[in-house]
C-alpha positions in Angstrom: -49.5 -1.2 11.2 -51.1 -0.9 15.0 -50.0 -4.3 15.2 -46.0 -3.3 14.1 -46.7 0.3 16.1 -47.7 -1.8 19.3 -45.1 -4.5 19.1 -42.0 -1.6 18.9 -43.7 0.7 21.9 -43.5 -2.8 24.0 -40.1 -3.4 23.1 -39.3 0.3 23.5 -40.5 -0.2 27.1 -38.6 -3.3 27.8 -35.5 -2.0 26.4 -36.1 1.7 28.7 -36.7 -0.7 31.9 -33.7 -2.9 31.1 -31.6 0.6 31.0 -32.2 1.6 34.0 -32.0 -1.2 36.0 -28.2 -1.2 34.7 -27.8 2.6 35.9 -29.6 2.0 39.1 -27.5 -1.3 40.0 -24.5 0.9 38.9 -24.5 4.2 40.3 -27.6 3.1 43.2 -29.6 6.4 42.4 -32.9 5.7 42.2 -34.3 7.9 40.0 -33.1 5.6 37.2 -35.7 3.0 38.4 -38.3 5.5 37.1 -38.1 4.1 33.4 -38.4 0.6 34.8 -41.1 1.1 37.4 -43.3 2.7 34.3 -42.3 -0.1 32.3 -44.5 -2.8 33.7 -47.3 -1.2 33.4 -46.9 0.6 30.0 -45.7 -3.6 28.4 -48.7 -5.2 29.8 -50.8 -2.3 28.4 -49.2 -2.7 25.0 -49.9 -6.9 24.9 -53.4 -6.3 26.1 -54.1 -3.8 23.1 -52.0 -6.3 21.0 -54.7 -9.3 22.5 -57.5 -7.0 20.8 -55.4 -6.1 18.1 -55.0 -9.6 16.9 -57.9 -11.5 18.4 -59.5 -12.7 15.0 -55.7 -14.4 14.4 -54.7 -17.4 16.4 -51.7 -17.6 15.0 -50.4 -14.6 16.4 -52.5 -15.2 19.6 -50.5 -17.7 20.2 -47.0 -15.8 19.7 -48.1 -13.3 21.8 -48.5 -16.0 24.4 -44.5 -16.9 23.9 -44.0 -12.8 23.8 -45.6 -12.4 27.2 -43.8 -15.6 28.9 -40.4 -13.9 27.5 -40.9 -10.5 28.7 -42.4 -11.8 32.1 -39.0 -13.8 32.4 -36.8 -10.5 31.4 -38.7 -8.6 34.1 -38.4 -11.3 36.8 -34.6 -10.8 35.8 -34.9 -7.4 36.3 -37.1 -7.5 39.5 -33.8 -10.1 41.0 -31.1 -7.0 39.9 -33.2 -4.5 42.0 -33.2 -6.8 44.8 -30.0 -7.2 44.7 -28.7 -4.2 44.2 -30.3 -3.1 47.2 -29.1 -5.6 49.4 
């Protein structure tokens, strides 16, 4: 269940720093980056308790390697909107 628990807070994240990116690049107020900026930090928190979480299962070591190389990707996405946005 900490496994499940830690996986949806992650996602949660994600999903919070992908909404305001879309406000920020729409309305250019940048009070709607806070959700985004706190979003880094709180996902890479979340898959480093997930690493401990599941260390004793390579299985889902391993899937938690293609988690992190997707969410790295999404906030590299996210990270090229700002700059944009801005410019």
């Amino acid at each position: 269940y900490e496994v499940l628990a830690s996986l949806e807070a992650a996602q949660g994240r994600a999903v919070d720093a992908q909404a305001g990116v879309r406000g920020f690049t729409a309305t250019r107020v940048e009070r709607f980056l806070e959700p985004y900026a706190d979003a880094d930090r709180d996902v890479a928190r979340e898959l480093a308790r997930l690493r401990r979480l599941t260390a004793d299962n390579p299985s889902q070591q391993r899937r938690l390697d293609t988690l992190e190389a997707r969410l790295r990707r999404v906030f590299t996405h996210l990270d090229s909107a700002v700059a944009l946005a801005r410019a």
